[in-house]
C-alpha positions in Angstrom: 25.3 -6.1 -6.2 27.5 -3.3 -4.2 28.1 -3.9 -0.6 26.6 -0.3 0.6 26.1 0.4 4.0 24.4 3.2 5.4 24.9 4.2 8.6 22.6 5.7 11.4 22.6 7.0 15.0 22.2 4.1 17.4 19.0 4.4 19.2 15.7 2.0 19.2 15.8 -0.4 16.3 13.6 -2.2 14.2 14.1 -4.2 11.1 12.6 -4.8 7.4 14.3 -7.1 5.0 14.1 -7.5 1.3 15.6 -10.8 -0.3 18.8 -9.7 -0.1 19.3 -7.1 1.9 18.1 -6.8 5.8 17.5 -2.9 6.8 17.6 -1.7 10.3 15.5 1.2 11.1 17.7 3.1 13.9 17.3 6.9 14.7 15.4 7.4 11.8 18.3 6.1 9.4 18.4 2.8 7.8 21.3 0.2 7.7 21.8 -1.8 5.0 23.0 -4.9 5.6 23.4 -6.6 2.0 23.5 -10.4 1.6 25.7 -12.7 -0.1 24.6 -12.4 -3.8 23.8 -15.5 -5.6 23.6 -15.1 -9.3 20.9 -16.8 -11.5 23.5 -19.6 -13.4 22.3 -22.6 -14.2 24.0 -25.9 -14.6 25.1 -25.5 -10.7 22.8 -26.4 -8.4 23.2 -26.4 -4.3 20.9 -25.7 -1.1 22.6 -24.3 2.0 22.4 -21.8 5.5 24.1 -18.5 5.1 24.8 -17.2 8.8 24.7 -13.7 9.3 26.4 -12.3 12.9 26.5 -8.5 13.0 28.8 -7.0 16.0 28.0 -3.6 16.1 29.7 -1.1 18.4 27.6 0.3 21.0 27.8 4.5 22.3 30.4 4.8 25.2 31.8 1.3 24.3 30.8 -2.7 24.3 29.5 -4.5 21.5 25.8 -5.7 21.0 26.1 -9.0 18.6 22.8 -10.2 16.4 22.6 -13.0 14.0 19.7 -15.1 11.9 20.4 -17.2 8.9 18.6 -17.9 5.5 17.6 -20.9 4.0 19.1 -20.4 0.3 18.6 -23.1 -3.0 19.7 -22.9 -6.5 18.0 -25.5 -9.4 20.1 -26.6 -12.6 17.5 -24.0 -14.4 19.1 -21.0 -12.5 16.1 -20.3 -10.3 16.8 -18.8 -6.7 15.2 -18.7 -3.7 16.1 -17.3 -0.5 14.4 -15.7 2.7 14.6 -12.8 4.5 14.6 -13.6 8.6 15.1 -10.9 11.7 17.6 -10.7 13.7 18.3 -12.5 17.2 20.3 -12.1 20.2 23.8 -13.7 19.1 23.9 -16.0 22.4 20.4 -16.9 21.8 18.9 -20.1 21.2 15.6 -18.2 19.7 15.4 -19.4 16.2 15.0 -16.3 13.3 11.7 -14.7 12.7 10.7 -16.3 9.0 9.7 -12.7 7.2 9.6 -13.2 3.7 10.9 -15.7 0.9 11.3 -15.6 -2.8 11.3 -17.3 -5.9 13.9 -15.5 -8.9 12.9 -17.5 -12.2 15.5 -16.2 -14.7 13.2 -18.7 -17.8 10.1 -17.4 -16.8 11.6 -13.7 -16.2 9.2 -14.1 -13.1 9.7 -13.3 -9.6 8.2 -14.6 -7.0 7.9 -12.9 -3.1 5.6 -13.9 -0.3 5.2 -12.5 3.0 4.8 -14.5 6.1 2.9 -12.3 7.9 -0.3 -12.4 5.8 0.5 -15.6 3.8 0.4 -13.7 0.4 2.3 -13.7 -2.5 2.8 -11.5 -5.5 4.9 -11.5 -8.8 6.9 -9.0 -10.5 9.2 -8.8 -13.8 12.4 -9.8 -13.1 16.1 -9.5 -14.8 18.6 -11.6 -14.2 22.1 -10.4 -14.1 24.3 -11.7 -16.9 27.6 -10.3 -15.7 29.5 -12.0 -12.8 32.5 -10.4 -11.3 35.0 -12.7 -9.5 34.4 -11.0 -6.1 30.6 -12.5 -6.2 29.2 -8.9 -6.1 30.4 -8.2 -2.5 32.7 -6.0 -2.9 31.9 -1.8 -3.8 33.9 -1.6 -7.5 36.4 0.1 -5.9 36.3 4.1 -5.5 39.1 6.4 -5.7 40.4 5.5 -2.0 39.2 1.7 -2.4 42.7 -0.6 -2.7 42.2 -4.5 -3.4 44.6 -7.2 -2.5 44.6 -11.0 -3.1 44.3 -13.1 0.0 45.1 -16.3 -1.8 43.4 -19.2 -2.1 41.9 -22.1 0.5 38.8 -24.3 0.8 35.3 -23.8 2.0 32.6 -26.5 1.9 35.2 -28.7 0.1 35.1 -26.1 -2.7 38.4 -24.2 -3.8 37.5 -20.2 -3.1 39.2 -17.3 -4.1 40.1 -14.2 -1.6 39.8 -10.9 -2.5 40.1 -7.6 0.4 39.1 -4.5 -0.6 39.9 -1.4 2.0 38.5 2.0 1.4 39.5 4.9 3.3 37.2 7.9 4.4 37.6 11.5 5.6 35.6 11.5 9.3 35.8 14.4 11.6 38.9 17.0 11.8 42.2 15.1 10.0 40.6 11.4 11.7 40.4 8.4 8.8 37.4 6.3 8.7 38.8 3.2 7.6 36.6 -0.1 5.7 37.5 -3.4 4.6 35.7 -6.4 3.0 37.0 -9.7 2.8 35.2 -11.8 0.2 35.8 -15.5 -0.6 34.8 -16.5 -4.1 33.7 -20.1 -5.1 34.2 -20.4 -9.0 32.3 -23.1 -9.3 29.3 -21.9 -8.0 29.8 -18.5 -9.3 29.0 -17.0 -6.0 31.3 -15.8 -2.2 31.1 -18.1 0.7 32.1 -15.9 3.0 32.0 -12.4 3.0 33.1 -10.2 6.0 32.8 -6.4 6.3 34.0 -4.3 8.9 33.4 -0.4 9.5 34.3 1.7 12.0 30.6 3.1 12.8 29.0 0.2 11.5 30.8 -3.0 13.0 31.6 -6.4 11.7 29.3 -7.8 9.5 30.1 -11.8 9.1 28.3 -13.7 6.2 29.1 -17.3 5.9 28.0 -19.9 3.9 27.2 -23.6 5.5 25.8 -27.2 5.3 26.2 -26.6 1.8 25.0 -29.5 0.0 25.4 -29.3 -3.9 22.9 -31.6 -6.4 19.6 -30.5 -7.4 17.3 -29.2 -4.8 14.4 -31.0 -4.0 11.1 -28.8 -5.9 9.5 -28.3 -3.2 11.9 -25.4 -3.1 10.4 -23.5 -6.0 6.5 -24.0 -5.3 4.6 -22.0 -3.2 3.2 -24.0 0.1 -0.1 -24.2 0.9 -2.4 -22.2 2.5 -0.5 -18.7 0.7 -2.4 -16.6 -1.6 -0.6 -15.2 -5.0 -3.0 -11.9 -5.2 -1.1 -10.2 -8.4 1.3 -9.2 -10.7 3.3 -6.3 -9.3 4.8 -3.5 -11.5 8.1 -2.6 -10.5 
């Protein structure tokens, strides 16, 4: 998955999400704001909170922070889910807006995505991706002004991760450089980052971070619709 973000005029916001990406409507542009990828494998299982905190930079200066998390599980077949949540006040103690959640069945080919909002679900074709890069997806595949470095290595959740930065560098107005970075932090044994930071000059700090990671096979609750939703179809994609 590349870590696109789109960038609009900050005015009044509102906010659609998808299961991994969370788009803010602002001007009449969206922002992307693309999750932390987790790739169909089997034969490693987890559930865990990915926190999401976005700082963005506010016209005439100060920053406005936002954050929600996802609830996130992966059986030993490779199915997925995740949710899709809004966004919160940083220093609130409001909990994230359930929006949607999904099912990603790479043996049935099947996924699964139901809406909160009027309790229904529908299915749709799905491919899973076979090739995993070591970067977990996060980072843009490098353009001609991208530059990677290795941060190393450390531990995250008890798990041994990988760092990777990538800066790109931009032409803005006049001879001014618009200057990104992403920092990801790749677990090899789950095949997936646990932390992933972006940070844009227009756009902010984006902070993705993976916790109360808890590997083992998910209960299957997980990967069963609850009751009182309605599956109304197949979609075509």
């Amino acid at each position: 998955m590349r870590a696109s973000i789109l960038v609009g005029l900050f005015l009044s916001v509102a906010f659609t999400c998808s299961p991994a990406v969370c788009q803010e409507a602002v001007g009449g542009v969206r922002t992307h704001i693309v999750g932390i990828d987790i790739p169909n494998v089997p034969n490693a299982p987890f559930t865990a909170k990915v926190v999401v905190t976005w700082d963005r930079p506010l016209v005439g200066g100060g920053t406005l922070s936002r954050t929600y998390y996802t609830q996130v599980a992966r059986d030993s077949q490779g199915r997925v889910r995740r949710e899709t949540r809004g966004f919160v006040p940083a220093n609130s103690n409001t909990e994230p807006p359930l929006r949607t959640f999904s099912i990603l069945d790479p043996v049935s080919s099947i996924r699964t995505t139901c809406t909160k909002a009027t309790m229904n679900c529908a299915t749709s074709p799905f491919q899973p991706r076979l090739n995993i890069s070591t970067d977990g997806g996060a980072l843009s595949g490098g353009g001609s002004n991208a530059k990677r470095e290795n941060l190393g290595q450390q531990t995250m959740s008890g798990l041994p991760v990988i760092g990777t930065r990538e800066t790109e560098s931009n032409a803005e107005t006049g001879s001014r450089l618009a200057i990104s970075r992403t920092d990801a932090w790749f677990s090899p044994d789950l095949n997936m980052d646990l932390s992933v930071v972006r940070d844009n000059p227009q756009m902010g700090e984006v902070t993705l971070n993976v916790s109360e990671l808890v590997r083992g096979e998910p209960d299957a609750s997980w990967f069963t619709i609850p009751s009182g939703y309605r599956v109304a179809g197949t979609r075509t994609p």
